[in-house]
py3Dmol code that shows the C-alpha trace and the ligand (Angstrom):
import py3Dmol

protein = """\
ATOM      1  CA  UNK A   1     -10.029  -2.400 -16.172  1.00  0.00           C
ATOM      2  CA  UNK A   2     -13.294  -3.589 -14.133  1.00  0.00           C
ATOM      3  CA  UNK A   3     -13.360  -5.603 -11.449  1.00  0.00           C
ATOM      4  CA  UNK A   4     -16.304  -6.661  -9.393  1.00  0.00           C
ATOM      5  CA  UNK A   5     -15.045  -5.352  -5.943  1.00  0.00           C
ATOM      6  CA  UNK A   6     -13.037  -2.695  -6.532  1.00  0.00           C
ATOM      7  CA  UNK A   7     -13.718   0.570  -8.648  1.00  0.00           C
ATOM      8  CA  UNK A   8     -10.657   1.680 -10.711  1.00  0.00           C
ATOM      9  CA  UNK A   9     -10.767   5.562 -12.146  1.00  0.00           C
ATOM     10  CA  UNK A  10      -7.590   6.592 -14.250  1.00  0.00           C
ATOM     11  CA  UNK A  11      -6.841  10.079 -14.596  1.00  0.00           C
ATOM     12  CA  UNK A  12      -3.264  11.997 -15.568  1.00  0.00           C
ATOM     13  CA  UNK A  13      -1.605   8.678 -15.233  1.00  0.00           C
ATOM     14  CA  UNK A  14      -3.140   7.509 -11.601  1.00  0.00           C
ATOM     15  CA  UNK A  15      -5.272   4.770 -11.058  1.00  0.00           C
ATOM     16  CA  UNK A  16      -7.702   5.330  -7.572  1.00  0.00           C
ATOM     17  CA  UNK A  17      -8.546   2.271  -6.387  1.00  0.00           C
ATOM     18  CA  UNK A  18     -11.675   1.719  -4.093  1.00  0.00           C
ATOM     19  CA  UNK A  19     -12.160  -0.980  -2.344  1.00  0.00           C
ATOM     20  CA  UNK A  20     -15.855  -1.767  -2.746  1.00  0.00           C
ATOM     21  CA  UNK A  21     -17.920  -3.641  -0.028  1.00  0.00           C
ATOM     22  CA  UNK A  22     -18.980  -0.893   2.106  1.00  0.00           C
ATOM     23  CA  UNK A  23     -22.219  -2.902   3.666  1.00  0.00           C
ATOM     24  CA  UNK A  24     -19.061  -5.194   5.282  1.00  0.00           C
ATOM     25  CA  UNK A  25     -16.998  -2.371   6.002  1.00  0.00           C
ATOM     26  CA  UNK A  26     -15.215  -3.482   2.509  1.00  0.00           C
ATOM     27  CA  UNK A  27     -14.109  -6.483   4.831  1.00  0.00           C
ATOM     28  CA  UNK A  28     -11.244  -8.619   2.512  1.00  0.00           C
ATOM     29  CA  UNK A  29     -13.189 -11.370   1.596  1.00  0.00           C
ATOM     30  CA  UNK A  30     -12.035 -13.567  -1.366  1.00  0.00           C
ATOM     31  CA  UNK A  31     -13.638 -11.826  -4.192  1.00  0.00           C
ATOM     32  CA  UNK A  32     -11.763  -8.594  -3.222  1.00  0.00           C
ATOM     33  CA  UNK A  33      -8.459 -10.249  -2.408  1.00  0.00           C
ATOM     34  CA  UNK A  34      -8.679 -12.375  -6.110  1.00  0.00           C
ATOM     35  CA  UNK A  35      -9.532  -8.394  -7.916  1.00  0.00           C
ATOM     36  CA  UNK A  36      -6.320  -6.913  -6.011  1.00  0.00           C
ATOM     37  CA  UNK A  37      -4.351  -9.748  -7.447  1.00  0.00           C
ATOM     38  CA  UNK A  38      -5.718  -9.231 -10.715  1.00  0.00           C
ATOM     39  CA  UNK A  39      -5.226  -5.615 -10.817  1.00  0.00           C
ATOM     40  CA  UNK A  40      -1.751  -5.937  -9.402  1.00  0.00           C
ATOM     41  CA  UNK A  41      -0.995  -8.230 -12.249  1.00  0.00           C
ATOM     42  CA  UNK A  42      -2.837  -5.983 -15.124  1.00  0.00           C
ATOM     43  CA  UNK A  43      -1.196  -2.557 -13.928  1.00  0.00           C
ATOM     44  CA  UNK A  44       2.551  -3.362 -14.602  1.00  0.00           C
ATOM     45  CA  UNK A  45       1.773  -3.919 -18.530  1.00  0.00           C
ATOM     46  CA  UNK A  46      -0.834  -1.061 -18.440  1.00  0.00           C
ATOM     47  CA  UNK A  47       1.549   2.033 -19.554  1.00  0.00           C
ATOM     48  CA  UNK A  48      -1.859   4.564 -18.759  1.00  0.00           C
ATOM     49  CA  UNK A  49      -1.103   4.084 -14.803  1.00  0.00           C
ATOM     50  CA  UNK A  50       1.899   5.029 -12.723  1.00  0.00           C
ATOM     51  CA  UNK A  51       0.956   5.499  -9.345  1.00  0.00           C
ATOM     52  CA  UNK A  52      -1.902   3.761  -7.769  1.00  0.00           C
ATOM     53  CA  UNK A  53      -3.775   4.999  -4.940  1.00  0.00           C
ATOM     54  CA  UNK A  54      -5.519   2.266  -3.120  1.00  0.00           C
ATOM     55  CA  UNK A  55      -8.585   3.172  -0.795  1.00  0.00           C
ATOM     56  CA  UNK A  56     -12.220   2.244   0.612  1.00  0.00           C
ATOM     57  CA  UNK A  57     -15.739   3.021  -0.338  1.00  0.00           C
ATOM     58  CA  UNK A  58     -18.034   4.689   2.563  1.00  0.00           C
ATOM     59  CA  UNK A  59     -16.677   7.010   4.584  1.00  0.00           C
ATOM     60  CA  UNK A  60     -15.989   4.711   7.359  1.00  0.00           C
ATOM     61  CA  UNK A  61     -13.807   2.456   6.745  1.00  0.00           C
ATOM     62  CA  UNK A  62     -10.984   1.712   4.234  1.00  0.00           C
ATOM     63  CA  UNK A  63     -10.820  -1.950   5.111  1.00  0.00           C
ATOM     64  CA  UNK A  64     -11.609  -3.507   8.617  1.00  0.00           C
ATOM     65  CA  UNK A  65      -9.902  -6.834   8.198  1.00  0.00           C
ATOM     66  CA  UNK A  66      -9.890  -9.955   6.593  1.00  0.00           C
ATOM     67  CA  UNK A  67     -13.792 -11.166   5.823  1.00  0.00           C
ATOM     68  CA  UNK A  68     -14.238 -13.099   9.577  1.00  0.00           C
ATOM     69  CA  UNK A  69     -17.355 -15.043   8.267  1.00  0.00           C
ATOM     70  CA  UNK A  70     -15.520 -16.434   6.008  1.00  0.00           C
ATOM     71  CA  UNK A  71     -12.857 -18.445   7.762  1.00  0.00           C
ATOM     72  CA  UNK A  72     -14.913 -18.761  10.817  1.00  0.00           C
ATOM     73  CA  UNK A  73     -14.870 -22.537  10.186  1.00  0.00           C
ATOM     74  CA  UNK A  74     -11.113 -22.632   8.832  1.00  0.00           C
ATOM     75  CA  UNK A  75      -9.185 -25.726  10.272  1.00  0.00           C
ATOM     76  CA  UNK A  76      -5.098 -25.323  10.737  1.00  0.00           C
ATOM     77  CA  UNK A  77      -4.392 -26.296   7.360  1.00  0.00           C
ATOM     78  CA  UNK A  78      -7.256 -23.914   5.428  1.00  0.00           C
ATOM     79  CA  UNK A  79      -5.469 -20.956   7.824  1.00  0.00           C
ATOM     80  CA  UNK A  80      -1.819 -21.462   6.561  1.00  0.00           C
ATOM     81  CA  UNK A  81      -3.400 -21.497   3.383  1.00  0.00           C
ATOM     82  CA  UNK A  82      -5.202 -17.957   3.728  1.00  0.00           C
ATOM     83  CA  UNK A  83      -2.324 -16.307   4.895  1.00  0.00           C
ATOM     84  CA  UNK A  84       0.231 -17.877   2.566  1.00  0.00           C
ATOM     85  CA  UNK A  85      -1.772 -17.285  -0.375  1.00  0.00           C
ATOM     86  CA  UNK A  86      -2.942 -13.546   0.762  1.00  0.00           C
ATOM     87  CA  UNK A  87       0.626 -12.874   1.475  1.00  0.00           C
ATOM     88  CA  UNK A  88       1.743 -14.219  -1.944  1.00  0.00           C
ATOM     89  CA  UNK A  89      -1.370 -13.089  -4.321  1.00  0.00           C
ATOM     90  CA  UNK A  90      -1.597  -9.580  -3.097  1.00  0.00           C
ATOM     91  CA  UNK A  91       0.731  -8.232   0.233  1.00  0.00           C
ATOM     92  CA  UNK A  92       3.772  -8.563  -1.199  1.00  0.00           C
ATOM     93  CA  UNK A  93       2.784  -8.363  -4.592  1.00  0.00           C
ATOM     94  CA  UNK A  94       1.842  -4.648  -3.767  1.00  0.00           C
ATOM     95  CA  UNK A  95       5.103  -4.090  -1.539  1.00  0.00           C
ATOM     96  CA  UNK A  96       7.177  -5.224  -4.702  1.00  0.00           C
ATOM     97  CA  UNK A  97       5.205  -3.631  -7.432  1.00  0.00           C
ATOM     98  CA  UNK A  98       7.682  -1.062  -8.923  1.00  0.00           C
ATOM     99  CA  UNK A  99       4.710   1.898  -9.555  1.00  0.00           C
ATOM    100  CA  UNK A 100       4.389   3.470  -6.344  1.00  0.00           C
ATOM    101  CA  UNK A 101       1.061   2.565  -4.310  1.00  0.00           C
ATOM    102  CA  UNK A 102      -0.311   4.944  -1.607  1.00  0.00           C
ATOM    103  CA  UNK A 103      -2.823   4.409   0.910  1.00  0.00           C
ATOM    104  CA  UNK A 104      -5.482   6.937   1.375  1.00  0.00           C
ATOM    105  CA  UNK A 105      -6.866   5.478   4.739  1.00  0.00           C
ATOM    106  CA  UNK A 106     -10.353   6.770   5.112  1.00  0.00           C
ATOM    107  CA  UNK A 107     -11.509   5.017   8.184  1.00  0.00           C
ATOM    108  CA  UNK A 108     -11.222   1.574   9.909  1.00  0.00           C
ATOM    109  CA  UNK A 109      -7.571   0.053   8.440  1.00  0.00           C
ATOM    110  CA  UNK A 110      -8.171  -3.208  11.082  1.00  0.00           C
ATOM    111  CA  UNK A 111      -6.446  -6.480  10.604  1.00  0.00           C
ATOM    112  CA  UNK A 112      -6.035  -7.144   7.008  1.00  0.00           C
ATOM    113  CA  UNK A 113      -7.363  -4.042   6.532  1.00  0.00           C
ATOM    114  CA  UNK A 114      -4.098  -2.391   8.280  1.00  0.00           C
ATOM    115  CA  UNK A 115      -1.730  -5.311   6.720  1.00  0.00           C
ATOM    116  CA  UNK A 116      -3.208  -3.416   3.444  1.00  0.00           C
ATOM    117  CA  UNK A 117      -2.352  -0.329   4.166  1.00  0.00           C
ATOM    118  CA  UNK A 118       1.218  -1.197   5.367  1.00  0.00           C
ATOM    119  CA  UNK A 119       1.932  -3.204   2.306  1.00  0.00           C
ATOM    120  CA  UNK A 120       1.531   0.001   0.298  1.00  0.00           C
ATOM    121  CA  UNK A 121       4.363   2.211   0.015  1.00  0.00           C
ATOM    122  CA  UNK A 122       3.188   4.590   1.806  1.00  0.00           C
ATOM    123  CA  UNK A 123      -0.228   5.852   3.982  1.00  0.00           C
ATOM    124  CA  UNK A 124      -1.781   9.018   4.086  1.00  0.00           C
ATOM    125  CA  UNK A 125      -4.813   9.581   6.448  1.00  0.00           C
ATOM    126  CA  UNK A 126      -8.139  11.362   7.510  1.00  0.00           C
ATOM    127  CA  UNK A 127      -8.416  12.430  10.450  1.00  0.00           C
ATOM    128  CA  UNK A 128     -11.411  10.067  11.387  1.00  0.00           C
ATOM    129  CA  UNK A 129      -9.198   6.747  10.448  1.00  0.00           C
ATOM    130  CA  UNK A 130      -8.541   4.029  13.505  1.00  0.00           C
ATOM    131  CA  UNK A 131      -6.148   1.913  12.681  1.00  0.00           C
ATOM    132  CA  UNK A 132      -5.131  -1.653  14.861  1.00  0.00           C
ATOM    133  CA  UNK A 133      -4.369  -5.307  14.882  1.00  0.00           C
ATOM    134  CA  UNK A 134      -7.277  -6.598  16.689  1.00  0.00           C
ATOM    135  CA  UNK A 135      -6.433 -10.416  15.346  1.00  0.00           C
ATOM    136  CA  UNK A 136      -6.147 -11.806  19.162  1.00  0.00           C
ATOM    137  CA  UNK A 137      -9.413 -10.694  19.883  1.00  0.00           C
ATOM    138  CA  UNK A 138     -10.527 -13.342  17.590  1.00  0.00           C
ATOM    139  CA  UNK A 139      -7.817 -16.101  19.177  1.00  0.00           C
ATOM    140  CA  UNK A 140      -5.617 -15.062  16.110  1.00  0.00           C
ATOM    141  CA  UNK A 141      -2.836 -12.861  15.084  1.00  0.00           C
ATOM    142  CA  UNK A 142      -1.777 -10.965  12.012  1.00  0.00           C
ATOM    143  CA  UNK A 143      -1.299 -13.359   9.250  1.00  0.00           C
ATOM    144  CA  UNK A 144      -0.814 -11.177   6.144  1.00  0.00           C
ATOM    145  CA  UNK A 145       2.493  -9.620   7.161  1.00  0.00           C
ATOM    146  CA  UNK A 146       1.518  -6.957  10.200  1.00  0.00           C
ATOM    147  CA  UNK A 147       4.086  -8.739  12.646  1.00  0.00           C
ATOM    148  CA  UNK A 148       6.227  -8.117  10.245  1.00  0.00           C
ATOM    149  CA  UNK A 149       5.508  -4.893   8.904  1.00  0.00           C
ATOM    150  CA  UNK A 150       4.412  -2.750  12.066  1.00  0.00           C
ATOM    151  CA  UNK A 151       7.432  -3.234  13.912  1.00  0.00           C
ATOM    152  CA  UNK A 152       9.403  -1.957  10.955  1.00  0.00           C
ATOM    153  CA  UNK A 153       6.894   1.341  10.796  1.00  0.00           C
ATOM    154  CA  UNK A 154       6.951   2.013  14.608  1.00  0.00           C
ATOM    155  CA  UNK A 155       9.289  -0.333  16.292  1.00  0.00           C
ATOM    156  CA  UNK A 156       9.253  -3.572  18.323  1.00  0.00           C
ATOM    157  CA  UNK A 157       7.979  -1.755  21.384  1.00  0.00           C
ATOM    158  CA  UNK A 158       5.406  -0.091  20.121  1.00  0.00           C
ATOM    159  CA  UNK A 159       4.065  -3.100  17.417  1.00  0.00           C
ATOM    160  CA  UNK A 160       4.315  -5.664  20.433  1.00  0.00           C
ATOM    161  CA  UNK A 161       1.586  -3.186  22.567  1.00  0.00           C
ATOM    162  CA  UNK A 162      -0.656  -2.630  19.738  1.00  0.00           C
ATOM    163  CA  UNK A 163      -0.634  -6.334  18.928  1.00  0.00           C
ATOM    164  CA  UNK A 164      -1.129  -7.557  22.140  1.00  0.00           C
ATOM    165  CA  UNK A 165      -3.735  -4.887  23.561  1.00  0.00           C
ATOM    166  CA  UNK A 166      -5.463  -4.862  20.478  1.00  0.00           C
ATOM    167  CA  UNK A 167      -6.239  -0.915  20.313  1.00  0.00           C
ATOM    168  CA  UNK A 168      -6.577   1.277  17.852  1.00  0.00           C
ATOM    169  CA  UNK A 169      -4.319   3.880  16.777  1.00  0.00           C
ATOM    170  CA  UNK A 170      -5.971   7.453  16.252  1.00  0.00           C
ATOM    171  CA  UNK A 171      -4.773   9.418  12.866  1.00  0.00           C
ATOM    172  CA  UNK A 172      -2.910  12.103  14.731  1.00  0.00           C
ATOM    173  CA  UNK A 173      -1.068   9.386  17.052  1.00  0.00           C
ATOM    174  CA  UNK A 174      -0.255   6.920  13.892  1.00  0.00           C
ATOM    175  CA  UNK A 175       1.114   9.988  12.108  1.00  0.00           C
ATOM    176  CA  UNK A 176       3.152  10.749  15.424  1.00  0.00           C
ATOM    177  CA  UNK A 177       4.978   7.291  15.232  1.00  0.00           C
ATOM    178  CA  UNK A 178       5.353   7.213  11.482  1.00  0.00           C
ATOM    179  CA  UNK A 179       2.648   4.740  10.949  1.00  0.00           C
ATOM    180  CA  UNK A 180       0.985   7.241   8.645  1.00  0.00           C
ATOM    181  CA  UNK A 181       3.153  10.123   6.282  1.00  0.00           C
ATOM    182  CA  UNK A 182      -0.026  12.924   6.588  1.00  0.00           C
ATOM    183  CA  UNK A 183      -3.512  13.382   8.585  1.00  0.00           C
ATOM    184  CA  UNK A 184      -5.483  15.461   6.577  1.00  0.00           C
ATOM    185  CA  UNK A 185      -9.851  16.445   6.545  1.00  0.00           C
ATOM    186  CA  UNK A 186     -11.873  13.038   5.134  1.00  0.00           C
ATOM    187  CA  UNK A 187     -12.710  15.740   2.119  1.00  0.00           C
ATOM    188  CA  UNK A 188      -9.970  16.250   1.321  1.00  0.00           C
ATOM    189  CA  UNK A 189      -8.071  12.866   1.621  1.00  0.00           C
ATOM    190  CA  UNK A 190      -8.351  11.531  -2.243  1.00  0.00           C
ATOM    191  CA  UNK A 191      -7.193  15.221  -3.341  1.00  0.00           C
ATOM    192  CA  UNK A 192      -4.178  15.418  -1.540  1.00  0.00           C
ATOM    193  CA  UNK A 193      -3.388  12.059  -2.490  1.00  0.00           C
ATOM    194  CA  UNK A 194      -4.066  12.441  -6.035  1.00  0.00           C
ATOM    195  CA  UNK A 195      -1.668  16.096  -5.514  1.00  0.00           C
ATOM    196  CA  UNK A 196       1.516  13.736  -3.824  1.00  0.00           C
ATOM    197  CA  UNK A 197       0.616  11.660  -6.562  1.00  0.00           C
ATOM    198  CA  UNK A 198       0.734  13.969  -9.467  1.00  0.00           C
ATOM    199  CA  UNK A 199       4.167  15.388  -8.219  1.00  0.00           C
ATOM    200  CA  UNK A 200       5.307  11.614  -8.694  1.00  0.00           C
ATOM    201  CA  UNK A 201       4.515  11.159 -11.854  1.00  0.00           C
ATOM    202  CA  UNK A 202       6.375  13.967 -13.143  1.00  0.00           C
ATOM    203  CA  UNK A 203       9.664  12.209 -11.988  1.00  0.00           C
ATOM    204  CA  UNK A 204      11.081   9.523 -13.576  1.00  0.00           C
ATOM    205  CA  UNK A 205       9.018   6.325 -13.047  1.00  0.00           C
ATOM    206  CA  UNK A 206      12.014   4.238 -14.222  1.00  0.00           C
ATOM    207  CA  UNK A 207      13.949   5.454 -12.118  1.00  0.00           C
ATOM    208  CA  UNK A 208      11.507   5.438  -9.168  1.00  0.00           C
ATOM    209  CA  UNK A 209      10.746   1.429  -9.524  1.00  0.00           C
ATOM    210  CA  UNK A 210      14.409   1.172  -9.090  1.00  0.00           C
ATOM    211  CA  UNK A 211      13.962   3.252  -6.009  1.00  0.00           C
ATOM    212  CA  UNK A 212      11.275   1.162  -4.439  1.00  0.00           C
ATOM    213  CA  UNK A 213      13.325  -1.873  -5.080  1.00  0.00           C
ATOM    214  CA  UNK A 214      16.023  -0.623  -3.388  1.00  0.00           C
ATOM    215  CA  UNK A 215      14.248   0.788  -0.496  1.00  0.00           C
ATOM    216  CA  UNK A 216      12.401  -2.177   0.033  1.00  0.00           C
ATOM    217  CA  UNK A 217      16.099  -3.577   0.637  1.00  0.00           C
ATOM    218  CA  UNK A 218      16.611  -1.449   3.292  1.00  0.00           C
ATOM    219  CA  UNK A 219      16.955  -4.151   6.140  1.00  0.00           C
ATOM    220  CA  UNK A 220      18.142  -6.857   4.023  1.00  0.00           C
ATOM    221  CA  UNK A 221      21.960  -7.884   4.098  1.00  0.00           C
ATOM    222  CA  UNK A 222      22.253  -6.979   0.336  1.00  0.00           C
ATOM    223  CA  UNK A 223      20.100  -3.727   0.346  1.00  0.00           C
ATOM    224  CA  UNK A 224      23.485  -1.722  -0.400  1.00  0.00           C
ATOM    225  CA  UNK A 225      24.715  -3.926  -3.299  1.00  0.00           C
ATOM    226  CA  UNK A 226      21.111  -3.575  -4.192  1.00  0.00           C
ATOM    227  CA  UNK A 227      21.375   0.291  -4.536  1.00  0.00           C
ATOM    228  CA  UNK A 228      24.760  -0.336  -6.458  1.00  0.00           C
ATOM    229  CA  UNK A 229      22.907  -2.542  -8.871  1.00  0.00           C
ATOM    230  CA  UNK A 230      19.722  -0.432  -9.684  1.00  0.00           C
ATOM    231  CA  UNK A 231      21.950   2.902  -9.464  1.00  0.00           C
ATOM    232  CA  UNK A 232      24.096   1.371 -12.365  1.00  0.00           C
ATOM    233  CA  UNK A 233      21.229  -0.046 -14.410  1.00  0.00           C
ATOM    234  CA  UNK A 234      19.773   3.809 -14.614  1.00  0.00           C
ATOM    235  CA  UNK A 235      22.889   4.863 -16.629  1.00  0.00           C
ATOM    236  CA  UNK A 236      21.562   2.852 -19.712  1.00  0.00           C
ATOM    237  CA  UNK A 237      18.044   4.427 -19.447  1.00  0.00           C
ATOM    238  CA  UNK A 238      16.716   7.258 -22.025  1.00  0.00           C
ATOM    239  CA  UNK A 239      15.487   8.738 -18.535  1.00  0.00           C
ATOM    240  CA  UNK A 240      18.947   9.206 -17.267  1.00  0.00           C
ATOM    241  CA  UNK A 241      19.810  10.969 -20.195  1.00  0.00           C
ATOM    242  CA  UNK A 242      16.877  13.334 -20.409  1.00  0.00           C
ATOM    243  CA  UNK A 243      16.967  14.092 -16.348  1.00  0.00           C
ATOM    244  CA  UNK A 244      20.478  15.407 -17.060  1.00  0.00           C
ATOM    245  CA  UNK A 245      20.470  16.988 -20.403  1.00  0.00           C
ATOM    246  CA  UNK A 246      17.108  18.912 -19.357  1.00  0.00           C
ATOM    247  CA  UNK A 247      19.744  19.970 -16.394  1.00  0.00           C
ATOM    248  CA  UNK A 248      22.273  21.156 -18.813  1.00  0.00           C
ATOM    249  CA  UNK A 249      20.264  22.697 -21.254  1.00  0.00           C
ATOM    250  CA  UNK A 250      18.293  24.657 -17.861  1.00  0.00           C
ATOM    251  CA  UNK A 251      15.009  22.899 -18.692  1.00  0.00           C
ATOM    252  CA  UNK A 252      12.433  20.874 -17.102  1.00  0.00           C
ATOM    253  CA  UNK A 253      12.663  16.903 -18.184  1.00  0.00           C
ATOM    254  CA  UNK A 254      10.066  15.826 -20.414  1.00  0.00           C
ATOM    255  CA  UNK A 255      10.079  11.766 -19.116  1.00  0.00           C
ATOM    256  CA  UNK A 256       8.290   9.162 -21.211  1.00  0.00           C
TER     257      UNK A 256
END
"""
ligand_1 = """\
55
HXC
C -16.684 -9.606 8.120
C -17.288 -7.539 8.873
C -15.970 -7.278 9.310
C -15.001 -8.300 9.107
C -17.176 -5.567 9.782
N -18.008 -6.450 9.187
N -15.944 -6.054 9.887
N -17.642 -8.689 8.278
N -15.416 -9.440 8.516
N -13.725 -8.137 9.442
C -19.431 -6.291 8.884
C -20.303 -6.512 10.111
O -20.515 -7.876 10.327
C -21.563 -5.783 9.711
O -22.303 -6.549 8.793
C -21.028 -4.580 8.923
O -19.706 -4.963 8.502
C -20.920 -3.319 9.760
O -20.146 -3.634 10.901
P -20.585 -3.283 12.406
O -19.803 -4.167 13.314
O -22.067 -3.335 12.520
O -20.107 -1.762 12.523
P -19.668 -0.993 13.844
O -20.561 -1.361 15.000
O -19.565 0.446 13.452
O -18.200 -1.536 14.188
C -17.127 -1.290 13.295
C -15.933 -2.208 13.683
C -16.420 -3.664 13.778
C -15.334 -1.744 15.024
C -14.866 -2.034 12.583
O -17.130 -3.980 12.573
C -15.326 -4.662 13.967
O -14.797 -4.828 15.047
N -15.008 -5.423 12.869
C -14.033 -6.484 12.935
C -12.635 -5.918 13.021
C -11.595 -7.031 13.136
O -11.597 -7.813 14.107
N -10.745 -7.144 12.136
C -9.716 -8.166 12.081
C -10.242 -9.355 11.311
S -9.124 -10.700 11.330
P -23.709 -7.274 9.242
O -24.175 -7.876 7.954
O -23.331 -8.266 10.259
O -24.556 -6.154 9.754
C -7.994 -10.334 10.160
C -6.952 -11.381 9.955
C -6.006 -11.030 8.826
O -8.003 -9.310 9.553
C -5.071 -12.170 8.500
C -5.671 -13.254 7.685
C -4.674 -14.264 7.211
"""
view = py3Dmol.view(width=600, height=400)
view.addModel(protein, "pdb")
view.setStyle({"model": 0}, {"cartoon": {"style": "trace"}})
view.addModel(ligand_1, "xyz")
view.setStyle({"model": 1}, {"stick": {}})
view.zoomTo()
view.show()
């Protein structure tokens, strides 16, 4: 798998994904929104990867926004476009993909570079990272998903200040309002994500795409039929049966 902006490494069944325009602060500029849409495509038929960690190159920034210079000279119509498109080809794309995708935020998450991060299904953090909306600074707002997203991470209240001021969140204060899961040492950020990912992978992934499904479903009208459903579907998988005859027979599951 090789892609001109991003780096991909697979190891033990996890893909780390690096963002990889650290002159721009790996700014999301075309090129690197087109790769995540390609490698968001490639990974659900690619049986060596089942968690994907997605992160930046430097050690300053995971992503600080959407590439400005580029749509500097957007009209109304070109705008729509880049956020309908972004939102489509690669936001919700990741929130929906059924292997679990984690964050490892290693600096600036700004803007799109934040909308990133929350379309992921989780964040972990180092404690250097800054992360903020600052899209009205430019005479914008969020347009890949962030008014949509923060306020589900850490409430109306609290999405409407950071949206409107502009500032940034600190590590330690994101993980305080459940913007982020873990702060832990820049060193050490890939490891421990690569550790929470390894644990995953020893669980069933079947069984945990049905999971992010459903979770995903949490505020929607249906999300409990939508439990129902994937809960049901499980009983016909080879998983199922493994999980609960390596339970009977008092020994760890060996999941394909
Ligand atoms: C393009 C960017 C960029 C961006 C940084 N760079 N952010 N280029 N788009 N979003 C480039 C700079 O131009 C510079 O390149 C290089 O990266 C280093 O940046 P500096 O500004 O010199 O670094 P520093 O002084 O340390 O400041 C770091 C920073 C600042 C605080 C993160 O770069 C910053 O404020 N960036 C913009 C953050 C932002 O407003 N993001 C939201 C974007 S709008 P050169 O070649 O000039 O030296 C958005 C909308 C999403 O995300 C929705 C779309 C639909």
């Amino acid at each position: 798998m090789t892609y001109e902006n991003l780096l991909v490494e697979v190891e033990n069944k996890i893909a780390v994904v690096t963002l990889n325009r650290p002159q721009a602060l790996n700014a999301l500029n075309k090129g690197i929104l087109d790769d995540l849409s390609s490698f968001f495509d490639d990974v659900k038929s690619n049986d060596d990867i089942r968690v994907i960690i997605l992160t930046g190159a430097g050690e300053k920034s995971f992503a600080a926004g959407a590439d400005i210079k580029e749509f500097a000279s957007f009209n109304a119509e070109e705008g729509k476009q880049l956020a309908a498109k972004g939102q489509e080809r690669v936001f919700n794309k990741i929130e929906n993909c059924t292997k679990p995708v984690i964050a490892a935020v290693n600096g600036f998450a700004l803007g799109g570079g934040l909308e990133l991060a929350m379309s992921a299904h989780f964040r972990i953090a180092s404690t250097n990272a800054k992360l903020g909306l600052p899209e009205v600074t430019l005479g914008l707002i969020p347009g890949y998903g962030g008014t949509q997203r923060l306020p589900k991470l850490i409430g109306k209240g609290r999405a409407m200040q950071a949206i409107m001021t502009a500032d940034m969140f600190t590590a330690e204060r994101a993980e305080q309002i459940g913007l982020v899961n873990e702060v832990v040492e820049q060193a050490n950020l890939l490891a421990r994500a690569k550790e929470i990912a390894g644990k995953i992978t020893k669980n069933s992934s079947i069984a945990i795409g049905q999971a992010i499904t459903a979770i995903n479903s949490y505020d929607k009208p249906n999300g409990f039929d939508i439990e129902i459903a994937s809960f049901g579907y499980l009983f016909e998988e080879d998983d199922f049966k493994e999980g609960t005859t390596a339970f009977v027979e008092k020994r760890k599951p060996n999941f394909k």
